[in-house]
mmCIF entry with sequence, helices, sheets and N, C-alpha, C, O atoms, coordinates in Angstrom:
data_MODEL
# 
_entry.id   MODEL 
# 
_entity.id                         1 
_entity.type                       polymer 
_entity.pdbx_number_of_molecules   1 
# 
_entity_poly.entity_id                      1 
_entity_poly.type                           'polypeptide(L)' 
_entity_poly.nstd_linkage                   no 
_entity_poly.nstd_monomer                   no 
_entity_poly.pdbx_seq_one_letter_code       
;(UNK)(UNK)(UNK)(UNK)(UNK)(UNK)(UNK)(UNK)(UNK)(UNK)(UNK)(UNK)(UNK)(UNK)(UNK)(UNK)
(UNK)(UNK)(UNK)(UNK)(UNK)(UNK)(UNK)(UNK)(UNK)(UNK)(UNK)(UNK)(UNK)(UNK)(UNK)(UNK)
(UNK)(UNK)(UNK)(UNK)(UNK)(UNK)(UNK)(UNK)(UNK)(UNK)(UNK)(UNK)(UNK)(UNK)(UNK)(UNK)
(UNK)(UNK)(UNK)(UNK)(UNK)
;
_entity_poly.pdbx_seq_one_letter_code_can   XXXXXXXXXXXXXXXXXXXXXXXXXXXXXXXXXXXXXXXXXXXXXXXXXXXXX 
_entity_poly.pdbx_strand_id                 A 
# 
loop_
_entity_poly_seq.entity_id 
_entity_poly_seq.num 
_entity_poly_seq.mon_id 
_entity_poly_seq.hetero 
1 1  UNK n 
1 2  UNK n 
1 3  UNK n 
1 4  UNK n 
1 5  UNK n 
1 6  UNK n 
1 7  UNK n 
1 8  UNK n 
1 9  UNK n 
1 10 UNK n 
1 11 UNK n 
1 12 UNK n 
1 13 UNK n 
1 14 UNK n 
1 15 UNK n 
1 16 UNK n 
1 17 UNK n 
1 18 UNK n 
1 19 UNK n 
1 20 UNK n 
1 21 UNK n 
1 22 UNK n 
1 23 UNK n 
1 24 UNK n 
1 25 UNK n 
1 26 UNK n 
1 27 UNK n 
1 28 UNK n 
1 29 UNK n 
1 30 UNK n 
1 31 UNK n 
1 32 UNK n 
1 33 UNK n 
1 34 UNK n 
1 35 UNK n 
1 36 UNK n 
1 37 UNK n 
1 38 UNK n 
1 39 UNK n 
1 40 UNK n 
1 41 UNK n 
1 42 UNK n 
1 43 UNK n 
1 44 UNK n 
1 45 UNK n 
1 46 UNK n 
1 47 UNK n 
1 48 UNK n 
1 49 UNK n 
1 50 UNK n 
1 51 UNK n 
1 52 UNK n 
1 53 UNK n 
# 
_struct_asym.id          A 
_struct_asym.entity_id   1 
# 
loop_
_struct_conf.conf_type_id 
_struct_conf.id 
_struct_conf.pdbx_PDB_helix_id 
_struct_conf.beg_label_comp_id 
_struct_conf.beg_label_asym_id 
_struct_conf.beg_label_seq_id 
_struct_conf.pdbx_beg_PDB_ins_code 
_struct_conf.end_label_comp_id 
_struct_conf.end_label_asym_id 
_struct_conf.end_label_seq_id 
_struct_conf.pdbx_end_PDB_ins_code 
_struct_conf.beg_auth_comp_id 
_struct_conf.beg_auth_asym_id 
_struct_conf.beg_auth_seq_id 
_struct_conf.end_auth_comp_id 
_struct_conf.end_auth_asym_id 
_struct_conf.end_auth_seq_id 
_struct_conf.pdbx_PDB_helix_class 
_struct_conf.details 
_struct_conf.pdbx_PDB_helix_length 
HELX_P HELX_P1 AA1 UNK A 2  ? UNK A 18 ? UNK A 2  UNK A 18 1 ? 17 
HELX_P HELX_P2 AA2 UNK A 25 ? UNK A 29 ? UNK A 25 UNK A 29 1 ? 5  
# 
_struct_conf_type.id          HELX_P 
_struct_conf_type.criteria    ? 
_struct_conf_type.reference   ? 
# 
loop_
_atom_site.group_PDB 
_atom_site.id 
_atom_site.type_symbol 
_atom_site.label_atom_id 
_atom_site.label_alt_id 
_atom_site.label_comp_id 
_atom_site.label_asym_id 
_atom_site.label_entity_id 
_atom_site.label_seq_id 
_atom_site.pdbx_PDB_ins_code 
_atom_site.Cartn_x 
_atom_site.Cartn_y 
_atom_site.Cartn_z 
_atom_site.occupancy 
_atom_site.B_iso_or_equiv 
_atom_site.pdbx_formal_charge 
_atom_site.auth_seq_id 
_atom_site.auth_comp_id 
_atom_site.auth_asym_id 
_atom_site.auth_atom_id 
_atom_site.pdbx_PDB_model_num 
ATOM 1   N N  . UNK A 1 1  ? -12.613 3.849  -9.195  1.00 0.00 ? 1  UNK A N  1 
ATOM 2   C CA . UNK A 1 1  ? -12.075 3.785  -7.851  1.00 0.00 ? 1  UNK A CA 1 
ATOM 3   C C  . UNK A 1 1  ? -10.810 2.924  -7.800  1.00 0.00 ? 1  UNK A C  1 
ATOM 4   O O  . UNK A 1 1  ? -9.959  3.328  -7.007  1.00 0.00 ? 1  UNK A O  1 
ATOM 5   N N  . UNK A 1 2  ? -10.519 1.812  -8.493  1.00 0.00 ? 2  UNK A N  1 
ATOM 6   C CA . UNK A 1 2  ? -9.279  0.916  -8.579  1.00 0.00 ? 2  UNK A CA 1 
ATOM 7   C C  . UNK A 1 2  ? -7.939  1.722  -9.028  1.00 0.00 ? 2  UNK A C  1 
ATOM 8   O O  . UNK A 1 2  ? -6.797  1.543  -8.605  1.00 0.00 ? 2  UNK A O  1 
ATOM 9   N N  . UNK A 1 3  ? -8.417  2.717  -10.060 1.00 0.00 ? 3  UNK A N  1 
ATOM 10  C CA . UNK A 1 3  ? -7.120  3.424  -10.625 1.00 0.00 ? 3  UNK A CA 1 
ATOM 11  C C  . UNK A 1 3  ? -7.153  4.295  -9.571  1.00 0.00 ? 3  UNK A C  1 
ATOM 12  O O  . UNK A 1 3  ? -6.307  3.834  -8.803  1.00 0.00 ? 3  UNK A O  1 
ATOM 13  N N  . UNK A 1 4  ? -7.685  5.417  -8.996  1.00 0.00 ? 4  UNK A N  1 
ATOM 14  C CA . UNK A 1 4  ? -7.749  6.188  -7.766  1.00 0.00 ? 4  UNK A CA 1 
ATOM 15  C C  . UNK A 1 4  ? -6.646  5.013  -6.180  1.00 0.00 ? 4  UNK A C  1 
ATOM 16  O O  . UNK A 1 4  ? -5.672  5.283  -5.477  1.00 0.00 ? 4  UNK A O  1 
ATOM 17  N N  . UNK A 1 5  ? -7.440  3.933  -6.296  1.00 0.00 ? 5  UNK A N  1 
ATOM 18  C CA . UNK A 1 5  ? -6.752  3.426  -5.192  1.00 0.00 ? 5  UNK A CA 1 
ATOM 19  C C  . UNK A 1 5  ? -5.238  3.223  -5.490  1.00 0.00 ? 5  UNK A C  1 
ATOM 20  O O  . UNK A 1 5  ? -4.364  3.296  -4.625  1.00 0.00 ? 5  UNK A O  1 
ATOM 21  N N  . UNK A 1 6  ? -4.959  2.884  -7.190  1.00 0.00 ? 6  UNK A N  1 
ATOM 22  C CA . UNK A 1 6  ? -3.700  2.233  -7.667  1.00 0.00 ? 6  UNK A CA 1 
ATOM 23  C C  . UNK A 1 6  ? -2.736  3.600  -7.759  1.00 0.00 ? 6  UNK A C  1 
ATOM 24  O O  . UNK A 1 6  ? -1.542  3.375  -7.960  1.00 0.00 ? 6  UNK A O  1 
ATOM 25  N N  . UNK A 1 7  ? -3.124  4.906  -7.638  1.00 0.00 ? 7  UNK A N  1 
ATOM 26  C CA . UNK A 1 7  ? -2.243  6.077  -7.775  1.00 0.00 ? 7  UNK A CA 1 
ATOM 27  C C  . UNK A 1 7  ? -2.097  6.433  -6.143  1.00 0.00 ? 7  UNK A C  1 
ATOM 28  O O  . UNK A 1 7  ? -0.932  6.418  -5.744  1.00 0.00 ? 7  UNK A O  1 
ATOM 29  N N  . UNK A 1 8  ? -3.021  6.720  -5.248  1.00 0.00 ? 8  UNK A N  1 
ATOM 30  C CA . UNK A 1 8  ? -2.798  6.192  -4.008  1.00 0.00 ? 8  UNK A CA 1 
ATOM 31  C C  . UNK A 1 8  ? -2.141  5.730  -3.612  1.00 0.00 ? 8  UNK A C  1 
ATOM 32  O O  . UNK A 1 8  ? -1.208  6.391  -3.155  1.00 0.00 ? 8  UNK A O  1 
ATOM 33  N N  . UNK A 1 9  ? -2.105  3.921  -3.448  1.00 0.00 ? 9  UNK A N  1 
ATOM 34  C CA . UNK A 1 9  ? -0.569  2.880  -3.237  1.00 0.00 ? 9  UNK A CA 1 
ATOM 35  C C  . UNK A 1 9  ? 0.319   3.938  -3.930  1.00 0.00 ? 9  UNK A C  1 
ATOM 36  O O  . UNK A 1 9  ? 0.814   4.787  -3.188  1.00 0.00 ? 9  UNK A O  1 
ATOM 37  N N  . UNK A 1 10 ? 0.604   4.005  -5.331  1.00 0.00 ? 10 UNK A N  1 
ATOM 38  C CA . UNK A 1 10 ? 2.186   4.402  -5.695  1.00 0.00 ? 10 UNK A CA 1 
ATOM 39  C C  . UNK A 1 10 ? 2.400   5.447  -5.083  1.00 0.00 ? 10 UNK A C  1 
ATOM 40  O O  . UNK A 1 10 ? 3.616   5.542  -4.918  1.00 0.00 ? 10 UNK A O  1 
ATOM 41  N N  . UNK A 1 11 ? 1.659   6.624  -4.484  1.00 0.00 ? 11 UNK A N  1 
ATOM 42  C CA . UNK A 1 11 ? 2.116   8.171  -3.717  1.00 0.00 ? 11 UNK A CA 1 
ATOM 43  C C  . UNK A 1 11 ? 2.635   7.424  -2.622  1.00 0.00 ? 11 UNK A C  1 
ATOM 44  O O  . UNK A 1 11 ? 3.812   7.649  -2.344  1.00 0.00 ? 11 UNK A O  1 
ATOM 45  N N  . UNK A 1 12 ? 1.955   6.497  -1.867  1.00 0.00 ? 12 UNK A N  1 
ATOM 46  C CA . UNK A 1 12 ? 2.496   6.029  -0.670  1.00 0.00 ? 12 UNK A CA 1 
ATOM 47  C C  . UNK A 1 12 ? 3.767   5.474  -0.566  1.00 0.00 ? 12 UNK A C  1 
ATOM 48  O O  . UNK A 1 12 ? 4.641   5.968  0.146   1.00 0.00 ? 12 UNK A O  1 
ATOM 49  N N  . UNK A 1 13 ? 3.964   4.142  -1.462  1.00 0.00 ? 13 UNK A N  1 
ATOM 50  C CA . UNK A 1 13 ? 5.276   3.767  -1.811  1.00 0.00 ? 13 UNK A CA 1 
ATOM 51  C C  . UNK A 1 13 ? 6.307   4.552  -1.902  1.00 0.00 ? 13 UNK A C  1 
ATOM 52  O O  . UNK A 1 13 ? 7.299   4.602  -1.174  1.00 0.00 ? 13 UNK A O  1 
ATOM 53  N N  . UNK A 1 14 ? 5.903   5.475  -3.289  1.00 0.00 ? 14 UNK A N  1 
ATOM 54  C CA . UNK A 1 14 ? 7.465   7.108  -3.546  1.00 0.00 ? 14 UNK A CA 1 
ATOM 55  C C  . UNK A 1 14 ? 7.722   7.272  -2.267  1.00 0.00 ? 14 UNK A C  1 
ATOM 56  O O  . UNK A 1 14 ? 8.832   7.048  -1.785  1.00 0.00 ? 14 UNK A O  1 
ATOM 57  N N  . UNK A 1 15 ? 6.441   7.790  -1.420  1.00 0.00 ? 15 UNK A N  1 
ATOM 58  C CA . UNK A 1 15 ? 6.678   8.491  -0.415  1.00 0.00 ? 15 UNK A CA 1 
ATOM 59  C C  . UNK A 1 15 ? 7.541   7.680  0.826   1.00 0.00 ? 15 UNK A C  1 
ATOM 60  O O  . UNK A 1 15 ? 8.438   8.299  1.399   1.00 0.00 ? 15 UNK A O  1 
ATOM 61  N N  . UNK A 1 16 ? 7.229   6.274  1.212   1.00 0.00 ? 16 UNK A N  1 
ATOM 62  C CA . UNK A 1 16 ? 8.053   5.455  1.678   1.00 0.00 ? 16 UNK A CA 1 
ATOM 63  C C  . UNK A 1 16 ? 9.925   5.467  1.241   1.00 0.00 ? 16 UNK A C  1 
ATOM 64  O O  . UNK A 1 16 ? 10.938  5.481  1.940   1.00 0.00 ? 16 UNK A O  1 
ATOM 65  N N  . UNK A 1 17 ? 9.706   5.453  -0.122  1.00 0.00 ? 17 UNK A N  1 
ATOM 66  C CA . UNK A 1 17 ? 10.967  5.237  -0.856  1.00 0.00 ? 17 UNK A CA 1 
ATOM 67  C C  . UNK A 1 17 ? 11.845  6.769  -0.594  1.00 0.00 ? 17 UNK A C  1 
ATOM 68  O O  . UNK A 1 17 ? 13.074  6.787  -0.523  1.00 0.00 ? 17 UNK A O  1 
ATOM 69  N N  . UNK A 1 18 ? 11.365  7.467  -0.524  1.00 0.00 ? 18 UNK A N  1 
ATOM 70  C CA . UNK A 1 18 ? 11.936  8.745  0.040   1.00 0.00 ? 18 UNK A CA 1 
ATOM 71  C C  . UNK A 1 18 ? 12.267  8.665  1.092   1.00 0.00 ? 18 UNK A C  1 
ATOM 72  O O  . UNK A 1 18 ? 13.427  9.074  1.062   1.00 0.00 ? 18 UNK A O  1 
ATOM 73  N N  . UNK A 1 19 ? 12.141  8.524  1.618   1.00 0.00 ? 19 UNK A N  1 
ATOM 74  C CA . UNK A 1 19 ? 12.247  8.373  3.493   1.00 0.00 ? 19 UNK A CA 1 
ATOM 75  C C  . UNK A 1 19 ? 13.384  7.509  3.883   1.00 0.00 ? 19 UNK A C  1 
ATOM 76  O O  . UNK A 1 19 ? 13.870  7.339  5.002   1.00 0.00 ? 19 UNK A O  1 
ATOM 77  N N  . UNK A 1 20 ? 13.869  6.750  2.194   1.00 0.00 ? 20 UNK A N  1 
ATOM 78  C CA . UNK A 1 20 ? 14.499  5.479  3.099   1.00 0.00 ? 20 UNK A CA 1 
ATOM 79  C C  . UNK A 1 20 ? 14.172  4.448  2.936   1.00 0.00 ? 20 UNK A C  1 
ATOM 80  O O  . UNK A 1 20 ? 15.044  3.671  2.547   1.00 0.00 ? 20 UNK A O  1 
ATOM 81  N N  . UNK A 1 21 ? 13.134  4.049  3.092   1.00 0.00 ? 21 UNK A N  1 
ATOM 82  C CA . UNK A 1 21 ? 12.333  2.669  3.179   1.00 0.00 ? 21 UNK A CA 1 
ATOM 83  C C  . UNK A 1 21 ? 12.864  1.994  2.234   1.00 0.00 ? 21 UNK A C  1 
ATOM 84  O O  . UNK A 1 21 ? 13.367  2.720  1.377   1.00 0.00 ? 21 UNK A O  1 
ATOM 85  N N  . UNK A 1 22 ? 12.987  0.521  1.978   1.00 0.00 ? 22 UNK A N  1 
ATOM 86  C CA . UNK A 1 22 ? 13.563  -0.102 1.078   1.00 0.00 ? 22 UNK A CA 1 
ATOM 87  C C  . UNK A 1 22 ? 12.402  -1.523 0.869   1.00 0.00 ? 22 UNK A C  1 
ATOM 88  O O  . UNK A 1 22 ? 12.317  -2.582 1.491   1.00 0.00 ? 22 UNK A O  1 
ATOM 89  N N  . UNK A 1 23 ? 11.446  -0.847 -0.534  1.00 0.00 ? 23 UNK A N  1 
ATOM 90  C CA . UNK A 1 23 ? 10.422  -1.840 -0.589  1.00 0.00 ? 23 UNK A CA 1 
ATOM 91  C C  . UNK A 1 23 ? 10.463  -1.983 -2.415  1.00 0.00 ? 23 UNK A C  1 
ATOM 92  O O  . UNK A 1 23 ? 10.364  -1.157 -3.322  1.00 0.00 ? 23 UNK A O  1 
ATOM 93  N N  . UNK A 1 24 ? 10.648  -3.366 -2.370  1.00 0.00 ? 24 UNK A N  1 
ATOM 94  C CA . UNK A 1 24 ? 11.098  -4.071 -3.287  1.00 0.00 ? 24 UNK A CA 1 
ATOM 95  C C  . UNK A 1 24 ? 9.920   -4.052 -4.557  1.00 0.00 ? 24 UNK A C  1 
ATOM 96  O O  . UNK A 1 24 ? 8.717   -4.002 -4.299  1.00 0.00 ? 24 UNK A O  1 
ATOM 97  N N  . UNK A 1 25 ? 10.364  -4.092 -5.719  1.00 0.00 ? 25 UNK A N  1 
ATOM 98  C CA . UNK A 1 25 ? 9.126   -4.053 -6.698  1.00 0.00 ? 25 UNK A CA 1 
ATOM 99  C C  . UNK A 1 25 ? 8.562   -5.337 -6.842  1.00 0.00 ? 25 UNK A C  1 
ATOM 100 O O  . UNK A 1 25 ? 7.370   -5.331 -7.150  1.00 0.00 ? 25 UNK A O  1 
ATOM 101 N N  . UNK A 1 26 ? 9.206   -6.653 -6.672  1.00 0.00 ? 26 UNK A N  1 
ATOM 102 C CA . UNK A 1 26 ? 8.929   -7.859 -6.778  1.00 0.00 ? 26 UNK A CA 1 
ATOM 103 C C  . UNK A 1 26 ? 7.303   -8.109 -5.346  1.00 0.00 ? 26 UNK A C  1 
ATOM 104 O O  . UNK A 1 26 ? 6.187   -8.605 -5.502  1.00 0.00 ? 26 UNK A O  1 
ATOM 105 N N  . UNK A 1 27 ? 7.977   -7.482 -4.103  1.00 0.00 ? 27 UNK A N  1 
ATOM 106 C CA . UNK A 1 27 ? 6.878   -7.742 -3.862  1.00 0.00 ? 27 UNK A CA 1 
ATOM 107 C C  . UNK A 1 27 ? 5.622   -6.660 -3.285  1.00 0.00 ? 27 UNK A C  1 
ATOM 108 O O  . UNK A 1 27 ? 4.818   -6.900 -2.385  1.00 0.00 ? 27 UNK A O  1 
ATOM 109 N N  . UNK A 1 28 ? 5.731   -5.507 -4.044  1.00 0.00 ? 28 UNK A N  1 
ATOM 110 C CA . UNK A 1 28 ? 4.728   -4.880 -4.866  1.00 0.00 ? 28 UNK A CA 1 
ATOM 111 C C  . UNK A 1 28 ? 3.524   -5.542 -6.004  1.00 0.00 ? 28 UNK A C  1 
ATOM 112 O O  . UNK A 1 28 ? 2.341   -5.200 -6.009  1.00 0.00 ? 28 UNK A O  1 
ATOM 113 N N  . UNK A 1 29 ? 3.933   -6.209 -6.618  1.00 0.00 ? 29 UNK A N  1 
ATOM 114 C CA . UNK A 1 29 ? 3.854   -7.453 -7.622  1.00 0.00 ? 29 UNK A CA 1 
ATOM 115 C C  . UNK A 1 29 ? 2.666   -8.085 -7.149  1.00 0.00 ? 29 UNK A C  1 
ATOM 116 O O  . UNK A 1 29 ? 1.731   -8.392 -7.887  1.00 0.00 ? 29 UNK A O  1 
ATOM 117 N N  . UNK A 1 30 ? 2.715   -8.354 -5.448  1.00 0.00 ? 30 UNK A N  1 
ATOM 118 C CA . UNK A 1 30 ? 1.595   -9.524 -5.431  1.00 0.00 ? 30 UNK A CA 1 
ATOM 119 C C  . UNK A 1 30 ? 0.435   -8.653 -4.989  1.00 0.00 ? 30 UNK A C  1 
ATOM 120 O O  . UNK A 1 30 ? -0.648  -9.234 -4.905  1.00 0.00 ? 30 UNK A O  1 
ATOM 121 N N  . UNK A 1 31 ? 0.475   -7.208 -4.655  1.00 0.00 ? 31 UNK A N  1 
ATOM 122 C CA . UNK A 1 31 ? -0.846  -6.393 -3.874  1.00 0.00 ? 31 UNK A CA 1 
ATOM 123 C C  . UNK A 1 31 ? -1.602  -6.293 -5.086  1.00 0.00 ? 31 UNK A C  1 
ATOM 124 O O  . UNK A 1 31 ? -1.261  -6.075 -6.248  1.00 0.00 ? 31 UNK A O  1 
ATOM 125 N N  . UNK A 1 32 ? -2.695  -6.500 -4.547  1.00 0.00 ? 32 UNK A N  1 
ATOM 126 C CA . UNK A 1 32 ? -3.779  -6.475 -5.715  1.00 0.00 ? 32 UNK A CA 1 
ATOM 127 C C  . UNK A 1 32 ? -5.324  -6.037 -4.641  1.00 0.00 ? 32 UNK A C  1 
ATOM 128 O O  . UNK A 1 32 ? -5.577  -6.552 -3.551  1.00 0.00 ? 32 UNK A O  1 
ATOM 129 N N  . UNK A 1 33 ? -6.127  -5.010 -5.328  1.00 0.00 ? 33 UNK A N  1 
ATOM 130 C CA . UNK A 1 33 ? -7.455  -4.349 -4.646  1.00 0.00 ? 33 UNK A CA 1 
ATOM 131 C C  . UNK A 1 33 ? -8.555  -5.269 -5.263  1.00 0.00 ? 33 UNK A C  1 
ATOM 132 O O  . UNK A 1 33 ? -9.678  -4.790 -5.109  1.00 0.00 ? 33 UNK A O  1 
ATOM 133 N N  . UNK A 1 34 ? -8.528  -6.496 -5.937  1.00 0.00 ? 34 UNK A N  1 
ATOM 134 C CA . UNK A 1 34 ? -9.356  -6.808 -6.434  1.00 0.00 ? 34 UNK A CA 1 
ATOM 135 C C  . UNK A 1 34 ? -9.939  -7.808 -5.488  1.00 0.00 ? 34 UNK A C  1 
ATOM 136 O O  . UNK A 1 34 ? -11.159 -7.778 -5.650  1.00 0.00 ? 34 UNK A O  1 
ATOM 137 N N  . UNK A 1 35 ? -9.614  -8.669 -4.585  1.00 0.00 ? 35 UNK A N  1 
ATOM 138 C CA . UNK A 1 35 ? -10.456 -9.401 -3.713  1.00 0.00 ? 35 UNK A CA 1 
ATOM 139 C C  . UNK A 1 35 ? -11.179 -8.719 -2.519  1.00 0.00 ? 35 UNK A C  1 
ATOM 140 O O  . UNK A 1 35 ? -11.684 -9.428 -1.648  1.00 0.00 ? 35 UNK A O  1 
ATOM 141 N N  . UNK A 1 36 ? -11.254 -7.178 -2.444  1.00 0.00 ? 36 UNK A N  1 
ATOM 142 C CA . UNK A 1 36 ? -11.963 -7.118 -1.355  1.00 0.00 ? 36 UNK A CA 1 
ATOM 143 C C  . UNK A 1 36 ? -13.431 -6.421 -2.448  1.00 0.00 ? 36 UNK A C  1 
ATOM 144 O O  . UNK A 1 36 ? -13.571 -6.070 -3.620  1.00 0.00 ? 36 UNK A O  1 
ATOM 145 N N  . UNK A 1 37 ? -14.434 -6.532 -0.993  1.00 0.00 ? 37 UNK A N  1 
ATOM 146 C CA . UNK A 1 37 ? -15.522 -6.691 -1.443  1.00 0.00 ? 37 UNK A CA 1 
ATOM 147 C C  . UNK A 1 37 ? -16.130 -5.106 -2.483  1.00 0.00 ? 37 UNK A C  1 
ATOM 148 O O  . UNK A 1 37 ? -16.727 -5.119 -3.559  1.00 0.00 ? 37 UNK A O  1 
ATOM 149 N N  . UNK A 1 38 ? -15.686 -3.885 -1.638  1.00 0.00 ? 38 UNK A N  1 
ATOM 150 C CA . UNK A 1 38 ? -16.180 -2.524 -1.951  1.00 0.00 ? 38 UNK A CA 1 
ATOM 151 C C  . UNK A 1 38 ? -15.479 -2.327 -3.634  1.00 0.00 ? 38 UNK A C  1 
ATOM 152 O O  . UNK A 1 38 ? -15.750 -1.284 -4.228  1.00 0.00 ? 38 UNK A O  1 
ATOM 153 N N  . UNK A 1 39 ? -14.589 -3.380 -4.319  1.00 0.00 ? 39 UNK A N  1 
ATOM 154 C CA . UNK A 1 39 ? -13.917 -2.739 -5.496  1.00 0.00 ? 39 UNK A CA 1 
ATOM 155 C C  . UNK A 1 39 ? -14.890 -3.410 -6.584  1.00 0.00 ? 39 UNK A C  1 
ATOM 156 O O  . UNK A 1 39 ? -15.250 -4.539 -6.250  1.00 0.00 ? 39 UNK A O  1 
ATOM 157 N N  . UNK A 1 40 ? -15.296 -3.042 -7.580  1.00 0.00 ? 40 UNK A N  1 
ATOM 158 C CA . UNK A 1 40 ? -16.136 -3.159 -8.409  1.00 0.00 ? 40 UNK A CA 1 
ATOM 159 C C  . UNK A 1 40 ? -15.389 -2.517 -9.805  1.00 0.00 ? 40 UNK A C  1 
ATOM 160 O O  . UNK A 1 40 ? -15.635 -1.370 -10.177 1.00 0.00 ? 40 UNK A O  1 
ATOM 161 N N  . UNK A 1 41 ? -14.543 -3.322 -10.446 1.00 0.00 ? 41 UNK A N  1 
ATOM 162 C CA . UNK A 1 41 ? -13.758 -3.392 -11.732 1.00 0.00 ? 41 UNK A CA 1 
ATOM 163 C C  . UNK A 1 41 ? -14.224 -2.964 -12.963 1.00 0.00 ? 41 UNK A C  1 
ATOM 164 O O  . UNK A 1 41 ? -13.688 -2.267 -13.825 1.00 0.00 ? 41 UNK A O  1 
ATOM 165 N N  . UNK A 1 42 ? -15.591 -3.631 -12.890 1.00 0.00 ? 42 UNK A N  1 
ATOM 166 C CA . UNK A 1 42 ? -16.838 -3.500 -13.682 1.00 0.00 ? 42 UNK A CA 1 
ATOM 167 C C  . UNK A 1 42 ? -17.933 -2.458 -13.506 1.00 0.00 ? 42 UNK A C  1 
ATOM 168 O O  . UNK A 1 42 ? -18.769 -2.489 -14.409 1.00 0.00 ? 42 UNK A O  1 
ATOM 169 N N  . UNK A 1 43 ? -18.084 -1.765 -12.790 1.00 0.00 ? 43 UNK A N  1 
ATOM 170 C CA . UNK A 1 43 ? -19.028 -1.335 -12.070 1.00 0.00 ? 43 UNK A CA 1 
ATOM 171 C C  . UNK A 1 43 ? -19.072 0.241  -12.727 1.00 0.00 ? 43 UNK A C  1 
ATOM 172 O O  . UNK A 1 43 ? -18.345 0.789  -13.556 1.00 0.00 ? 43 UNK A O  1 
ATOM 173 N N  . UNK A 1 44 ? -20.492 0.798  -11.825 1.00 0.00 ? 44 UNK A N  1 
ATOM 174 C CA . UNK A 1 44 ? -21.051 2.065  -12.350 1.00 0.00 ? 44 UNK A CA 1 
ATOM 175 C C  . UNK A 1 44 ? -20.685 3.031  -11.548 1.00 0.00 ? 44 UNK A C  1 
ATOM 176 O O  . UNK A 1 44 ? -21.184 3.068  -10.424 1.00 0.00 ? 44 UNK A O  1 
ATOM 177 N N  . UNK A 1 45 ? -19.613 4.145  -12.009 1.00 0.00 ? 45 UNK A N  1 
ATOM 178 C CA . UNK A 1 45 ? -19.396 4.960  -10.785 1.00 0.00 ? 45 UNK A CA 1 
ATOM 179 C C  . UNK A 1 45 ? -20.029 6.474  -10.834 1.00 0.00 ? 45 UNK A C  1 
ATOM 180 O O  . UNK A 1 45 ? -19.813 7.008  -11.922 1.00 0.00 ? 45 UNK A O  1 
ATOM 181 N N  . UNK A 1 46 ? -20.647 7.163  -10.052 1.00 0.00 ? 46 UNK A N  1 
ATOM 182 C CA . UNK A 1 46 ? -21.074 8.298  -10.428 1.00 0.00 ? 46 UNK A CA 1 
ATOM 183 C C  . UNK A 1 46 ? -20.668 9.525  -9.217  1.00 0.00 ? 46 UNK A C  1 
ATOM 184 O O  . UNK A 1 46 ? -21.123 9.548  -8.073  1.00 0.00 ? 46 UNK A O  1 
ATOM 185 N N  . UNK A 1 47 ? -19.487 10.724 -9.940  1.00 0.00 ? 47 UNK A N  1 
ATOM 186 C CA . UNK A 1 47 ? -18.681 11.077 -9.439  1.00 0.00 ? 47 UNK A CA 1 
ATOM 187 C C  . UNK A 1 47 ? -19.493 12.923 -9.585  1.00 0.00 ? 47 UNK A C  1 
ATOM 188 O O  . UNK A 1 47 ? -19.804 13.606 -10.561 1.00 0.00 ? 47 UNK A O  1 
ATOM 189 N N  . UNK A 1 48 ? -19.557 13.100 -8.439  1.00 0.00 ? 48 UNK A N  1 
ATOM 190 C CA . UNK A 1 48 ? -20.733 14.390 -8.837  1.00 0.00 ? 48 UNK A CA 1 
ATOM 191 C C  . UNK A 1 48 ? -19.364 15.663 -8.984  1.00 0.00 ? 48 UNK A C  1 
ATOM 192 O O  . UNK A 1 48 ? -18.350 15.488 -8.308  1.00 0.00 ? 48 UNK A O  1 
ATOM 193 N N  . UNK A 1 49 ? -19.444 16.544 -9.647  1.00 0.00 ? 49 UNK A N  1 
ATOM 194 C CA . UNK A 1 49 ? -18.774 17.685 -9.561  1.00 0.00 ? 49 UNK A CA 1 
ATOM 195 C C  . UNK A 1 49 ? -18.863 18.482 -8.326  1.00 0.00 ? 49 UNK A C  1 
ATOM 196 O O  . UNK A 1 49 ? -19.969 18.791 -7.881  1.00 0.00 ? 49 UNK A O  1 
ATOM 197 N N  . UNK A 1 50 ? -18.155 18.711 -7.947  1.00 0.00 ? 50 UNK A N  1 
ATOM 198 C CA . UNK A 1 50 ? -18.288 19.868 -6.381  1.00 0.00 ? 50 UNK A CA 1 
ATOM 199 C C  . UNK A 1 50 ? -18.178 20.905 -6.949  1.00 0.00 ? 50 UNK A C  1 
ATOM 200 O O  . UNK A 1 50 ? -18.638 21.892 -6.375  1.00 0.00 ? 50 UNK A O  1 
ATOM 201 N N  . UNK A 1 51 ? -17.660 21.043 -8.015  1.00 0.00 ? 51 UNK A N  1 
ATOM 202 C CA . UNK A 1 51 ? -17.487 22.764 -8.394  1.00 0.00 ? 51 UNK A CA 1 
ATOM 203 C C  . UNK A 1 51 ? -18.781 23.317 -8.640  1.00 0.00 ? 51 UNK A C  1 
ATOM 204 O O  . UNK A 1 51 ? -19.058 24.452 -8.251  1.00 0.00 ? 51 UNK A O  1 
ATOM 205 N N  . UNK A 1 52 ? -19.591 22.602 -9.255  1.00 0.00 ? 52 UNK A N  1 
ATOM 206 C CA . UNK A 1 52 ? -21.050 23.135 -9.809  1.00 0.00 ? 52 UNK A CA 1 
ATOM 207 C C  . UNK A 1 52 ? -22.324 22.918 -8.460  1.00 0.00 ? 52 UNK A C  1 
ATOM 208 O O  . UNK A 1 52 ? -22.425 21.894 -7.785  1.00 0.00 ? 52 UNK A O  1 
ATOM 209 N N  . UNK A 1 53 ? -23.238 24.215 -8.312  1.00 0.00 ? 53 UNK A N  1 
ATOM 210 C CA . UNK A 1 53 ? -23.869 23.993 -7.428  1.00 0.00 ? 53 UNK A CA 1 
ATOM 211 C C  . UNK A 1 53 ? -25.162 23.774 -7.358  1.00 0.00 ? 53 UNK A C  1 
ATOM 212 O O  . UNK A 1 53 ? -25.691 23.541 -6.272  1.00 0.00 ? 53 UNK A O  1 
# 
């Protein structure tokens, strides 16, 4: 889920940066998903297939 959230942020950013927006990489730098509670770094994830029924 951290790499999912971390490709997320960057679509958002491009997508900002397209538009115009002028957001700096330095302070990109300090966002980090690791202090809130639901992210689990370590953790067991179990991701079911939707294709199979």
């Amino acid at each position: 889920m951290l790499y999912w959230n971390t490709i997320k942020i960057n679509d958002v950013v491009e997508q900002l940066r397209q538009q115009g927006e002028d957001i700096d990489d330095k302070t990109l730098s300090h966002i980090s998903l690791l202090p809130y509670k639901h992210v689990l770094p370590n953790g067991t994830y179990f991701i079911e297939d939707e294709g199979k029924g």
